[in-house]
C-alpha positions as CSV (number, residue, x, y, z in Angstrom):
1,X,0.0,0.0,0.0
2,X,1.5,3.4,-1.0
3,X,0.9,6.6,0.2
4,X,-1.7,7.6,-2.1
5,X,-3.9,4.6,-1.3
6,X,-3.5,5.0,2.4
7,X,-4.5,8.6,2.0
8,X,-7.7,7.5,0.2
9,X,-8.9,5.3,2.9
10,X,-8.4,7.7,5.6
11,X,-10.4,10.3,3.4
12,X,-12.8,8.1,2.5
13,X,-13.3,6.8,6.4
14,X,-13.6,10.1,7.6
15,X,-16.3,10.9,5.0
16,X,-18.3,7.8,5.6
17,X,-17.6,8.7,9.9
18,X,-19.5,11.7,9.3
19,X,-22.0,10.9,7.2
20,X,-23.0,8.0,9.3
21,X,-22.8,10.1,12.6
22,X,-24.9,12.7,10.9
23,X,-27.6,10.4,9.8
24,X,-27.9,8.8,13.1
25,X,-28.3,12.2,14.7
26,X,-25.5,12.6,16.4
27,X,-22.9,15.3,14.5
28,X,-20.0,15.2,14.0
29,X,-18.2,12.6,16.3
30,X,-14.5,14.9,15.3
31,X,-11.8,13.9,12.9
32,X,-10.4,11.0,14.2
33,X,-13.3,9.3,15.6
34,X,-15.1,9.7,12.3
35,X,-11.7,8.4,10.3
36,X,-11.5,5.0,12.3
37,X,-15.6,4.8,12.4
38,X,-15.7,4.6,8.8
39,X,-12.2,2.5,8.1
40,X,-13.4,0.0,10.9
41,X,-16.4,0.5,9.3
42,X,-16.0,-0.3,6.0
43,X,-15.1,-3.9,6.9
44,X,-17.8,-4.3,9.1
45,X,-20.3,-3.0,6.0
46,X,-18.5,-5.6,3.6
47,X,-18.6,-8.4,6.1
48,X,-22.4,-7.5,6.9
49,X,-23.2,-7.4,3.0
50,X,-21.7,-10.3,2.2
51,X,-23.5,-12.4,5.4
52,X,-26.8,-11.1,3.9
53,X,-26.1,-11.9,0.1
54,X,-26.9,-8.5,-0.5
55,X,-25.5,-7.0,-3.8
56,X,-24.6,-3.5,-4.9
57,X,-24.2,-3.0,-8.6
58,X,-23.5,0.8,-8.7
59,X,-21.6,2.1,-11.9
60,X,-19.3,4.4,-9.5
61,X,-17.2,2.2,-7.3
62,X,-16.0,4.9,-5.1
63,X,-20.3,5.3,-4.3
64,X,-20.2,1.9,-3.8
65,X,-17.7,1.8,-1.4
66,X,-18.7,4.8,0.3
67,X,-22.1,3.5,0.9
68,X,-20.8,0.2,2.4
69,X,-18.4,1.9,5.1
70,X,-21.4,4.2,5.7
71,X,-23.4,1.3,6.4
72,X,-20.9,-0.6,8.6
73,X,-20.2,2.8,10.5
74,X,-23.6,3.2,11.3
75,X,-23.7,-0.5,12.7
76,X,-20.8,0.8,14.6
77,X,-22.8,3.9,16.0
78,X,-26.0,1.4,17.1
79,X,-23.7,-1.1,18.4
80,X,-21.6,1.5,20.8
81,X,-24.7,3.9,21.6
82,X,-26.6,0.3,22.8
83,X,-23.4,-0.8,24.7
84,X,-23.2,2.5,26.5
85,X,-20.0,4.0,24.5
């Protein structure tokens, strides 16, 4: 993994972070909390999408992806908020 890619997946984590916390209702969790939310969350979302047999065929992968770790960072939200952070 280079640079580049690395940069990408925090980028992309911290964007799927917030956009989970901000559909949950709860804002914006900060930087770094939103960054491993939605890495940690993006295998969550593919491990949870591949359990259910549930296919995404969207023509824009980076959409795709995004969706998924926005999925498994809101899973992450649920679980913590119903574990008592």
């Amino acid at each position: 993994m280079d640079v580049k890619e690395l940069l990408i997946i925090i980028g992309m984590g911290a964007l799927a972070g917030w956009i989970a916390s901000l559909l949950l209702k709860g804002g914006s969790s900060g930087l770094i909390k939103n960054i491993i939310l939605g890495v940690i969350g993006a295998f969550v979302g593919k491990f949870a999408f591949q359990t259910l047999n549930i296919q995404i065929d969207m023509p824009n992968v980076f959409a795709e992806n995004l969706l998924v770790a926005t999925v498994g960072a809101a899973i992450l939200i649920v679980i913590s908020r119903f574990l008592g952070k």
